[in-house]
N, C-alpha and C positions, 0 to 999 in steps of 0.2 A: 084458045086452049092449046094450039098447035102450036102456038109463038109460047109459052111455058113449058111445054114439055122439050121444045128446042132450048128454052134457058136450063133448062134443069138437069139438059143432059149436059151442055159445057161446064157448067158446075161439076158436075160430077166427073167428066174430063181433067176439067182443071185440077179437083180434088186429088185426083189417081196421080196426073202428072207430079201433084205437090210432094204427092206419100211416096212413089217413085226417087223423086231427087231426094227427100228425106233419107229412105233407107240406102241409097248410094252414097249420099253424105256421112251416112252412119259406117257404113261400111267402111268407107274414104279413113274416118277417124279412127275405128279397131284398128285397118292396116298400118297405121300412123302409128297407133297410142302400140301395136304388138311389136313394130320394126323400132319406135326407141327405146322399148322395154329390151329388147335382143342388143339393140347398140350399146345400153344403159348395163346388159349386167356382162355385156363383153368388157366391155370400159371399166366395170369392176375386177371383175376376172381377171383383166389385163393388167390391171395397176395392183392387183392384191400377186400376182405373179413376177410383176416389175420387184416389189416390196419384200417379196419372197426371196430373190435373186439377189439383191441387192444387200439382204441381211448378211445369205449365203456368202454374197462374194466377201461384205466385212468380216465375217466371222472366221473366215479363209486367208483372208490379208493379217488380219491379229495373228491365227495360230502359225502362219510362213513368219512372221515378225517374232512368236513367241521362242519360235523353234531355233532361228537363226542366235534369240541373244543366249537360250541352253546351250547352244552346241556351238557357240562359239569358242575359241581356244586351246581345239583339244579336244570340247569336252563330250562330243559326240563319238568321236572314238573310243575313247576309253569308257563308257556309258555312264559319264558322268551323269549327261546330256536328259537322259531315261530317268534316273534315280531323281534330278530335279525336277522332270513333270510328275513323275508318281508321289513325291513327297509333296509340291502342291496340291494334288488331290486329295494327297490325306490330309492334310492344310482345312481343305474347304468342306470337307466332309464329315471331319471334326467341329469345325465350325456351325453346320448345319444341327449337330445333334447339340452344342450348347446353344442355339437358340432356341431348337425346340424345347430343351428340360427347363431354360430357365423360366418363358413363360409357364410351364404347369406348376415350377415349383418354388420360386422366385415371385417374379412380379404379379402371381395370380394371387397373394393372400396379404391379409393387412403388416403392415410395417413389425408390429411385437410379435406378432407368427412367423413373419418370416424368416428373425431371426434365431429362433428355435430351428426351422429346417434347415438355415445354414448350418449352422453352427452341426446340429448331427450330421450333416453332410459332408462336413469339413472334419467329424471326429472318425465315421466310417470311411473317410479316406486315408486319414492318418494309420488307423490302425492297419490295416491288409500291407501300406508301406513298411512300417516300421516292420514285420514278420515276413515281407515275402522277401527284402533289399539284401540279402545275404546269399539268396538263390538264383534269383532273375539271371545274374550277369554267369554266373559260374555255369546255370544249363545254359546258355545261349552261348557260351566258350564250345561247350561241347557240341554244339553244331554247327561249330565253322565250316564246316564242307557242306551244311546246309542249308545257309544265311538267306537266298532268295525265297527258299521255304517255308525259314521262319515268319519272317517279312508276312507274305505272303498269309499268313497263320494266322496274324496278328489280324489283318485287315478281314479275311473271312468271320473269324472269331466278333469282330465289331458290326458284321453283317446280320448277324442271326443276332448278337445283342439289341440291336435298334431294330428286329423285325417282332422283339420279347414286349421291347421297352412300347412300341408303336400299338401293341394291344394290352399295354397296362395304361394306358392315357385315358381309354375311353372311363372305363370304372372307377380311375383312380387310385389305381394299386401304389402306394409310393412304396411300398416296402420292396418291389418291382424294380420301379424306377431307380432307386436308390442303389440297388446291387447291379442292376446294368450300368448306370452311371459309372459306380466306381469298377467294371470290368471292362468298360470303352476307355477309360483313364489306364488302367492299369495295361493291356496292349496297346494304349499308343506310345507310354512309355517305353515298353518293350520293342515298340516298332522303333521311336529313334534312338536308342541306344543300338540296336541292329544296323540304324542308316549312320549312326556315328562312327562305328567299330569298321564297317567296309570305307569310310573313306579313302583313306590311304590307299583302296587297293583301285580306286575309280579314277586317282587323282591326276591331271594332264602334266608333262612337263613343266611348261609353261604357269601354271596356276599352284600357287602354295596354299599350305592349308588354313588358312586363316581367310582368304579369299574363295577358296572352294564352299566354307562353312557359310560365309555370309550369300553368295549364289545361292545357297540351297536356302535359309533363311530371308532372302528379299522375295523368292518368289513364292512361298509358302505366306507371308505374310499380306501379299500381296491378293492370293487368291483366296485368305481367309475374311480380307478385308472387302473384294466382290462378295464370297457367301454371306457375309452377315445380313446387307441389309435385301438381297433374294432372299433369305431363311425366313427374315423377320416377315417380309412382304409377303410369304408362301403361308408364314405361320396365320398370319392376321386373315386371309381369304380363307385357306384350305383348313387348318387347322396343324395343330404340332404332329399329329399321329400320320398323317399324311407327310410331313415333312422328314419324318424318322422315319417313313420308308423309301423317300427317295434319297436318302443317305443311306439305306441300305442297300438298295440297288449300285450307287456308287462304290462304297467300300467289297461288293462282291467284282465289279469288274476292277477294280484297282488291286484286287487279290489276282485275278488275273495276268495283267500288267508286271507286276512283283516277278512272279514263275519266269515269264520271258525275259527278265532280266539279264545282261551277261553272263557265263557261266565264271568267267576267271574271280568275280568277288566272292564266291565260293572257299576258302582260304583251306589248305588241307592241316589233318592235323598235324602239330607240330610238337605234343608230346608222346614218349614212349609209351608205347601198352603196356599195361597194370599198372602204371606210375601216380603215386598219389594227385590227385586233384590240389591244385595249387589255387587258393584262396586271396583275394585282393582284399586290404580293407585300407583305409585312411591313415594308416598308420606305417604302412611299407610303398606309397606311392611317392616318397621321396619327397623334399622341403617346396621346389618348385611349385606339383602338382595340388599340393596341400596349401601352400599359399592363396592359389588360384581358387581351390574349394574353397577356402574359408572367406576372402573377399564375396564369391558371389552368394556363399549362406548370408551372411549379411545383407546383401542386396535383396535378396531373395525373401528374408523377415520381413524387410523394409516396404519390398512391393506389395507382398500380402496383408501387410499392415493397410496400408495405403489405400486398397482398393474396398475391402469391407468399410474401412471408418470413413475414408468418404462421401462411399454412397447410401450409407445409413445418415450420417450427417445430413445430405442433403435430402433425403426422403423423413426423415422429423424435421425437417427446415429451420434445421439448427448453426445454419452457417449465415455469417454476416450479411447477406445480399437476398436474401429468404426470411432473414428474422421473424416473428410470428409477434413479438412483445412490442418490437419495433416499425412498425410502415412505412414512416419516412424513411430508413434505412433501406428499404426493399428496393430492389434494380425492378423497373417495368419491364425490360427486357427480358431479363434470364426468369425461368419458373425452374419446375424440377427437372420435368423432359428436355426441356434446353440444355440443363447444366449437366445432367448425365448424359446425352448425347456431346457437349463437348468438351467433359470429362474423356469418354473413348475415345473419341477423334486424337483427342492430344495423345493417349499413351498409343492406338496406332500410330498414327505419324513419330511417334518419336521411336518406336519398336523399327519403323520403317527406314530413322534418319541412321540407328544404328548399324544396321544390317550395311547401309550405303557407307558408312563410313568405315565399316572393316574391311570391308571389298578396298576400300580408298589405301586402309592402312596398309595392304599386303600381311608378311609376315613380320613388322618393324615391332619385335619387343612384347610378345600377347602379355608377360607377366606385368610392365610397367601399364601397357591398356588396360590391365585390370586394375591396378592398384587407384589410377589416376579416376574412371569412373565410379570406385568408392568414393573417391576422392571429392569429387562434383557434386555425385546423389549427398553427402556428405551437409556437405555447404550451402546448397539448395534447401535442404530440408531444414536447415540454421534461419533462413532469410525465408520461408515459407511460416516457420513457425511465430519468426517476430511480425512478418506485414502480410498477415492471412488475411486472405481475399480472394476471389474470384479468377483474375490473373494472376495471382503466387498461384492459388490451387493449381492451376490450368499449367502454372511451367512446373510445378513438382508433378505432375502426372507426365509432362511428356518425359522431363530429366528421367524419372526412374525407369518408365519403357524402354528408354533410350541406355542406359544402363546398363541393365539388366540384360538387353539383347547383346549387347557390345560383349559382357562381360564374359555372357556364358559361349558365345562364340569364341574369345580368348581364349577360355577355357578347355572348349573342344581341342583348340589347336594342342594347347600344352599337352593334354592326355595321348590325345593321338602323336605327339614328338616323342614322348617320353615312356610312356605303357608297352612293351613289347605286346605281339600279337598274339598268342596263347593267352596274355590275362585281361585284353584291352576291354573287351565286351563285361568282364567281370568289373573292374575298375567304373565303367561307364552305369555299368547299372548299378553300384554303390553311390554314384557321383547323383545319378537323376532320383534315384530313392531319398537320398539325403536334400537333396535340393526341393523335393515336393514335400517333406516333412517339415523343412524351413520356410516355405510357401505359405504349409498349411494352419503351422503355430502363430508365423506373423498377421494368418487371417482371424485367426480366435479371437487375439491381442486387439487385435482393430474393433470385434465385436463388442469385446467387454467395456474399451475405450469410449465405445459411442456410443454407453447406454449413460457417460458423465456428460454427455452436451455439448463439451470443452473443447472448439479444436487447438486450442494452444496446450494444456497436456498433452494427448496424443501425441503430437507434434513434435513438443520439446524433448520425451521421453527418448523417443528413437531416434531424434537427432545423436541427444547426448548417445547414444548404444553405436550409431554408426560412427559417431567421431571417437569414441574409447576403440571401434572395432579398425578403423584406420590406423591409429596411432600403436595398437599393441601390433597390428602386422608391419608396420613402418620400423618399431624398434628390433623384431625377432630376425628384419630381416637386415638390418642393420648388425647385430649380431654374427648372422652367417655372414657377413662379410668382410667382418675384421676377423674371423678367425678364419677364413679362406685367404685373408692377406694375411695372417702370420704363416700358415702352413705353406707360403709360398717363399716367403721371407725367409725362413727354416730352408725349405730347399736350394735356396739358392744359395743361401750361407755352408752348405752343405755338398754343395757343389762347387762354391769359389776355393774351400779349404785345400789347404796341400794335402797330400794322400795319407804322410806317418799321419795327420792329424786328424782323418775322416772318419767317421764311429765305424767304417764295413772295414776299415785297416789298424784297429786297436786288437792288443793282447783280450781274449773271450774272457770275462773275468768271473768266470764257474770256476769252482774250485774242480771239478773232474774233469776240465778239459785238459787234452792232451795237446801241449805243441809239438810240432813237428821237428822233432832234433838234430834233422840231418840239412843241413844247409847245402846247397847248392843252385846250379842254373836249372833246375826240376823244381819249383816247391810245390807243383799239385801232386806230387807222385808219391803217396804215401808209403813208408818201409810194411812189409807184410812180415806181420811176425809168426810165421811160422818158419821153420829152420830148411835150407835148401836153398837150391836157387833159386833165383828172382828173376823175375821178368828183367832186360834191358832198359833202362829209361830213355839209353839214348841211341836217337835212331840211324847215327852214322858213325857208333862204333865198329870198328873192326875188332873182332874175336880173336886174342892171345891163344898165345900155346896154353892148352888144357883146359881152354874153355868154350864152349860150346855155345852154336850162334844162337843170338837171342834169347841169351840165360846170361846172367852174373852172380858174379861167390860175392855171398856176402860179405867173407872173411879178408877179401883185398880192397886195398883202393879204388875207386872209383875214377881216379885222374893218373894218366900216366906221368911218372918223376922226371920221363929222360925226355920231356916232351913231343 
């Protein structure tokens, strides 16, 4: 019994001992399993902070790299430098609020709906142009002393629009959407005809204006091409209404930015007090500036055209590579979201090849840059229309981006050479009214186009309108230049002639002119017919007896007989 109960206590010894190392074992592993959990979210912490830094420092090396190619040349002294990042902001800010409207109002409804909201969208934009393009540019003259204000005005004003628009998304207000739409249109226009009109006064030595234009134009296009697919990416997670209020957080500090602008683009005024208001329109910008309008309204129909027909086209999958009748004809590859992603791709990169090639061109000739990019869009659109396809589409979208940026940068330059400063801002805002009415028409055009299926109509139509619209500015301008070589021809036949034979040295052949009937080495000295003496005509006579200095009798000779 005494031998059991001695087993029974080692047992139970040995138990304790077991349960013992157990819970020190236990122990052993919390301190283990607590100390790599500590190592485990240092090691997070560390690398989510490494990751942190590392963004920071890229995003820091990009904007010392962004900074250096603004303000290279100049153009940070003269605050070129400033006016280029604030106009890329507006670039991407802009950008942001067309991707939000397009999803609510655009790509969110079936293909025959939605060309009913364009199409009214495209008419409420037309109309506010066509009534406000007489006024814009003339009050914005009148605040040339306060152009960073205006600016400034413009971008606030689009702030509150996208914080309107951002609470008519949820309910669906389109009658909302629709007039903020076209009031975020209508001040940005406002805003570059503002950032076109102070160039000249930003502009560096060194840097001419055709190259200052495209600087401001690559990086504006540049950061519209970052925002699009962050807006798109913001849009699809967050939603549009979200997306329209971080564009509007944007455009209020970019209103900001604007104010601090230099003070010297501020332009003083330069007409007299109570002096009529002098009016610009199309008709007194002189043959150059009007050439250059009229090539890029053309371009401008042409682009508008281009972009409605299409992406209606490809959204009824009415283009050869889509066929719906056909299968066999269908590419595996390209669908719809393929082909309208790169459809865009192509006309950015060619908006982008543009912008680089005026920077390339300097000031060499903007009126021939323009004439020769009709010239191109032209011929392209000739050889898109006979071998449509997928790759024709694809280079008539970059061609006309490509264009169209080139052309209207041309364009800037001409105005800004040739507009004096009292009317430039009026000029400009006649120039950008009329250019978004030609936008807007050649969008309808494309609409109505692609309800016929056809893309060789389309096609062919506006080829022929751009090739009539080449050749009638090719012969007008051909005109003025034979008759600026006669009128020179005339002068210099005019200037080689002997003198009796010059028309400034023929008898006046008025029957009431009077000739001068007193000959002599005086003939500017006209006889005064009043009776009396007469002034002396000549100023190294000496005064005879009984005549008084610096008076002559009319009644004697003028030449002494006795020599």
């Amino acid at each position: 019994m005494e031998g059991g109960w001695d087993r029974a206590r080692e047992v139970s010894r040995r138990m304790a001992r077991g349960a013992a190392d157990a819970g020190r074992a236990t122990v052993r592993a919390g301190k283990a399993t607590a100390s790599g959990t500590v190592r485990a979210g240092k090691a997070t912490a560390s690398g989510t902070a490494r990751a942190g830094k590392a963004t920071a420092t890229g995003a820091r090396k990009v904007g010392q790299a962004t900074r250096r190619l603004t303000y290279a040349n100049g153009a940070g002294r003269t605050g070129l430098g400033r006016l280029i990042e604030l106009s890329a902001g507006n670039s991407a800010s802009d950008a942001l609020v067309t991707v939000a409207l397009a999803s609510t109002v655009f790509f969110g409804v079936p293909v025959g709906e939605a060309r009913g909201s364009v199409a009214l969208y495209l008419v409420i934009t037309m109309l506010p142009f066509a009534l406000l393009a007489p006024f814009v540019g003339p009050i914005l003259d009148r605040f040339r002393s306060g152009r960073r204000y205006v600016m400034a005005g413009t971008l606030f004003g689009r702030g509150l629009l996208c914080f309107a628009m951002a609470a008519a998304v949820g309910p669906g207000d389109l009658p909302t959407l629709f007039i903020g739409a076209l009031g975020v249109l209508v001040l940005s226009k406002s805003y570059n005809v503002s950032r076109a009109a102070i160039m000249p006064s930003v502009l560096p030595a060194d840097i001419g204006l055709v190259s200052a234009n495209a600087r401001v134009a690559l990086f504006t296009l540049v950061a519209a091409g970052v925002a699009v697919p962050v807006g798109a990416g913001l849009t699809a997670v967050v939603g549009s209404a979200v997306v329209l209020r971080v564009a509007m957080v944007a455009f209020l500090l970019l209103g900001v930015a604007a104010v601090r602008l230099p003070r010297h683009i501020d332009s003083p005024d330069l007409e007299e007090e109570g002096g009529p208001p002098r009016w610009r329109t199309l008709l007194k910008v002189g043959p150059a500036v009007a050439e250059a309008v009229w090539a890029n309204l053309a371009l401008r129909v042409f682009s508008g055209f281009l972009l409605f027909f299409l992406l209606f086209l490809v959204q009824d999958e009415a283009v050869p590579w889509l066929a719906v009748d056909e299968p066999w004809a269908r590419d595996p590859f390209f669908d719809i979201p393929k082909t309208i992603a790169l459809l865009a791709g192509a006309a950015g990169l060619g908006g982008l090849v543009g912008a680089a090639v005026a920077n390339w061109t300097r000031n060499n000739s903007p009126q021939l840059i323009v004439l020769v990019t009709l010239a191109v869009t032209a011929v392209t659109a000739v050889v898109t229309a006979v071998f449509f396809g997928v790759w024709t589409a694809l280079a008539i979208a970059l061609v006309t981006a490509f264009a169209q940026e080139l052309g209207k940068l041309a364009l800037d330059a001409i105005v800004q050479r040739e507009i004096g400063e009292e009317v430039r801002s009026s000029t400009f805002g006649v120039v950008e009214a009329v250019l978004q009415l030609a936008w807007v028409f050649g969008g309808l055009v494309g609409l109505v186009l692609s309800l016929t299926r056809s893309s060789t109509a389309g096609l062919v139509a506006l080829a022929v309108a751009l090739t009539a619209a080449l050749g009638w500015l090719l012969i007008s301008r051909r005109g003025r230049v034979r008759e600026t070589e006669r009128k020179l021809r005339r002068q210099r036949a005019e200037a080689e002639a002997p003198p009796d034979l010059r028309p400034d040295t023929q008898p006046d052949p008025r029957p009431d002119a009077q000739p001068d009937a007193r000959p002599g080495p005086w003939p500017d000295v006209q006889p005064d017919a009043r009776p009396g003496p007469q002034p002396d005509p000549r100023p190294d006579h000496r005064p005879g007896p009984g005549e008084q200095r610096g008076t002559v009798d009319p009644t004697k000779p003028l030449t002494n007989p006795h020599g």
